[in-house]
N, C-alpha and C positions, 0 to 999 in steps of 0.2 A: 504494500500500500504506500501511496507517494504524498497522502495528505496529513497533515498536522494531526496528532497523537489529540485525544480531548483528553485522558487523563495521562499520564507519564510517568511513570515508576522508577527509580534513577538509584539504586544501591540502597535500597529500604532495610531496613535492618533491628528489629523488635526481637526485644528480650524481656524475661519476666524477672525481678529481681524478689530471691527468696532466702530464709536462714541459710538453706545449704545451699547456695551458688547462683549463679545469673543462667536463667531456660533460655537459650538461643531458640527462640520461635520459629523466625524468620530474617535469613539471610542471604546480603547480596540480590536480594529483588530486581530486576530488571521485566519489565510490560510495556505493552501498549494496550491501548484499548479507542479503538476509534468510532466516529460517526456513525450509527446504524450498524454499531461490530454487536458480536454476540461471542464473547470473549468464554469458556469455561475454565476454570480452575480443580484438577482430579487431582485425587490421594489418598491412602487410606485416612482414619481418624487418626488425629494428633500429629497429621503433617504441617501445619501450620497456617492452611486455606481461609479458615477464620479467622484468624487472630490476624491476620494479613490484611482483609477487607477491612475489620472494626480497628485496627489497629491509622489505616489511612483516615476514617471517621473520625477517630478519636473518641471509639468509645470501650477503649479497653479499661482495665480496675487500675488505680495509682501505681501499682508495683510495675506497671508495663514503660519502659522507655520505648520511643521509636526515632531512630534515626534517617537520615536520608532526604528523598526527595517525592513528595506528588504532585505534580503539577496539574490543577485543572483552570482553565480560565486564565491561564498566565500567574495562577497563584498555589502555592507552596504549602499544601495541606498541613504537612507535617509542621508542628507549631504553632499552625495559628491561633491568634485568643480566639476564646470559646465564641464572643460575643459575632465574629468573623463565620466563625465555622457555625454558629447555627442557623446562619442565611444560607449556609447551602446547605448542612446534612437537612433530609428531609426535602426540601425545595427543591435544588438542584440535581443531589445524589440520595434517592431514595433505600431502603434496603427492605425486603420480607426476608422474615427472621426464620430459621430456623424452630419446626414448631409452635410458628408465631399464634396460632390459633390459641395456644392457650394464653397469651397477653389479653384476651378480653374478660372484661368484671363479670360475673358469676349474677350481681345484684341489681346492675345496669341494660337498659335495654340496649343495643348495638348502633341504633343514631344516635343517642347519647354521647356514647363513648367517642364515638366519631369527628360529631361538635366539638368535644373538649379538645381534641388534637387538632381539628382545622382553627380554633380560634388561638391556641398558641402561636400560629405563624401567620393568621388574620386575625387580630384583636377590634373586634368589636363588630365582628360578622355574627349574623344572625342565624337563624336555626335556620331558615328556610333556603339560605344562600348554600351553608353546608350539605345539607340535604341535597339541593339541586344539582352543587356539584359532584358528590360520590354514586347518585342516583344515573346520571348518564355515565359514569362508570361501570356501576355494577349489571349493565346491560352490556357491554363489553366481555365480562364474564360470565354472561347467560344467566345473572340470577336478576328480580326484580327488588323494588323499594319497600316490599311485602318485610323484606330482612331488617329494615331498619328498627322495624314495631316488635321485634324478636328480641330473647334474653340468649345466651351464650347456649346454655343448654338444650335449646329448641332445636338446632343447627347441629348440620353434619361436620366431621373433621376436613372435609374437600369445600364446604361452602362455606366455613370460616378461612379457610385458605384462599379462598378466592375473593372474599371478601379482602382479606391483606392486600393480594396481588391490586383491587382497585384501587385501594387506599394508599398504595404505596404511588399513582400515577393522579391523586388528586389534585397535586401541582407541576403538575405536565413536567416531571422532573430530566435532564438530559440523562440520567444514568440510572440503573434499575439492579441494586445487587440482592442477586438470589443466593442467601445463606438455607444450604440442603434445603430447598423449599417442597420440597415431597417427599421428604425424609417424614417416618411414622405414618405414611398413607398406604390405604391399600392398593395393590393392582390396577385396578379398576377406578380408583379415584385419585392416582399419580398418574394415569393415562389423562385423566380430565384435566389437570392443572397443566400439566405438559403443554398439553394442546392450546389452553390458556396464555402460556406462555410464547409461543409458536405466534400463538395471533396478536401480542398484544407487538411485538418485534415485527411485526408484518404492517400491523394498522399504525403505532405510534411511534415507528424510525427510531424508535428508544434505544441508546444503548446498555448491552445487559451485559453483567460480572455475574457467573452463575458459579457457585459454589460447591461442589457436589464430591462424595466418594463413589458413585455411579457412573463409570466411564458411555453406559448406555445411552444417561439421560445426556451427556455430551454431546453422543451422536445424534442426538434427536434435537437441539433444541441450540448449536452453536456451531461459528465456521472455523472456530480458531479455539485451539485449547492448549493448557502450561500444564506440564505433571509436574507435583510435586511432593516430596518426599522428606522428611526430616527438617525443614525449614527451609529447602532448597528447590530448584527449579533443575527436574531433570532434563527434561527437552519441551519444543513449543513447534511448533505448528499450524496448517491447514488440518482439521478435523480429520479428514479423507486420510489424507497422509498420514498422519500418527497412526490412527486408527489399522488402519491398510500395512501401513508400510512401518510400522513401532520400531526405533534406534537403539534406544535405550533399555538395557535389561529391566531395570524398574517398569518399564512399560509395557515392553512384552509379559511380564509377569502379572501385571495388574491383569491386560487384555485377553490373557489366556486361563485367569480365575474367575473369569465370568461364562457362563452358556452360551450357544445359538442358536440359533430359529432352522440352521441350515440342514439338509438331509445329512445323514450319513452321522458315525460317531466320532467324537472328540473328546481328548481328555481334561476334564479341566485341573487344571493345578493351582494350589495356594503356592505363596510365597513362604518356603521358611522361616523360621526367625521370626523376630520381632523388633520394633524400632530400635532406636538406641538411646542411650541417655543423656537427653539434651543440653546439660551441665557440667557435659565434659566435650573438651575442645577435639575433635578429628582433625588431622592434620593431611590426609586424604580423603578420599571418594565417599561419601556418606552412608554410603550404600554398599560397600566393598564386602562387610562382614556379612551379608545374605546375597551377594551379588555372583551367581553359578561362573561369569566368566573374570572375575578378580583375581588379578597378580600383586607382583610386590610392588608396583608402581602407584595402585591402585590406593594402597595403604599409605603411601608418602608422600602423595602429591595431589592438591585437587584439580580434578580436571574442569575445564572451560567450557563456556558453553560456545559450538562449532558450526560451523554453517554448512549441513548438508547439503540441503537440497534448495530449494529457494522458498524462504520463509520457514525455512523447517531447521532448527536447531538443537544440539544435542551435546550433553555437557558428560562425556564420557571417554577415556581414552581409546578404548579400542570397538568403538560401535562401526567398524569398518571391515570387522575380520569375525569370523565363525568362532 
């Protein structure tokens, strides 16, 4: 892509500081993310895909430093006073939360609730402007204004979900991050929100950060996606291409612990091992100690991320040899 990055990610670097030692969450970030892109972020849990997006927010707990660079709008996320950054979190860069459905009040009916969040970033808007604006919304995800007069509990887990998804585009925001946002749904009602998603990138040019340890929902629902693993960025790509054509041991092994729809059989395989402990410094490949094709290079040096193919990078040293 030959046009201006909207957000820019420049050597990001979040850790969490605890009695026993600083958590390297996330480091050495490097992204893009552009106009109308549909960007995903794959890993297992506790690679650092969370903490990454909330972390550019700023809505990580005190113990979190974040260093580095995000540039959206010409401006420097990381840092800015809060008073700054809550003109855009929300307004400009929206996020559905991971299991957001359970954020609504139990005692409240759901326009309610909804009010009280449109008038914090519109003070002194009235119930019927809120209303009016989430209501041509929530036609957008196929439910009507019938929801608004409903308590939490009336409501299914996929049409509080969806409810989120509107609510996250109430202020026509340029960017739309999906933290696991059909993580806890069923089958049958992470196909709906998917498709939700699919349309809302179709109708409103939004651009979307999609969150996910589902390499699946990648393919369904992004053109461009980063693996990442231990706080780091194994390879990035066209969807297709990673997908298709995976560089990176880490990737291959994500790709090939999942099923397919294809005839014939295949074996699926886990990844041995388990992460590693974020508190102690590697001074190679992050991935070496579970990594089937690791040498002793592997353990001493970290390798960069390389430009295979075009647009397709991979940060490994021998993603070039069997």
């Amino acid at each position: 892509m030959t046009q201006n990055p909207l957000l820019s990610l420049r050597d990001v670097n979040i850790g969490y500081r605890t009695p026993s030692g600083m958590v390297r969450a996330a480091n050495d970030i490097n992204l893009d993310l552009f106009e109308s892109d549909a960007l995903g972020i794959v890993g297992e849990s506790g690679s650092g895909k969370s903490t990454l997006a909330m972390g550019i927010l700023d809505l990580l707990a005190d113990n979190a430093e974040v260093r580095g660079q995000a540039v959206f709008n010409g401006k420097n996320l990381i840092g800015l006073p809060e008073k700054e950054m809550r003109s855009i979190r929300w307004r400009e860069i929206s996020v559905v939360f991971q299991k957001s459905m359970n954020s609504f009040s139990p005692v409240y009916k759901i326009g309610e609730q909804i009010h009280d969040i449109y008038k914090v970033h519109r003070p002194g808007s009235s119930r019927a402007e809120s209303d009016g604006a989430i209501t041509r919304l929530l036609g957008v995800v196929n439910l009507t204004d019938r929801v608004l007069g409903m308590y939490q509990h009336q409501l299914s887990g996929g049409m509080l979900q969806r409810i989120c998804i509107a609510l996250s585009l109430i202020f026509d925001p340029k960017i739309v991050v999906f933290d696991e946002a059909t993580t806890a749904l069923d089958v049958v009602t992470q196909g709906q929100v998917i498709g939700e998603i699919k349309r809302l990138q179709h109708d409103f040019h939004v651009s979307s950060l999609l969150i996910t340890h589902d390499i699946s929902v990648v393919a369904e629902t992004c053109n461009r996606v980063a693996v990442m693993y231990a706080g780091y960025i194994m390879e990035t790509g066209p969807v297709r291409s990673v997908i298709e054509e995976p560089l990176h041991p880490y990737t291959q092994g994500l790709i090939s612990s999942f099923p397919t729809l294809e005839s014939g059989k295949k074996m699926i395989r886990g990844i041995p091992g388990t992460l590693p402990d974020l508190k102690e410094e590697v001074p190679g490949c992050i991935f070496a100690p579970r990594c089937p094709k690791a040498q002793e290079k592997c353990r001493k040096q970290r390798p960069q991320p390389q430009e295979a193919a075009t647009q397709h990078t991979v940060a490994c040293h021998f993603w070039g040899r069997d």
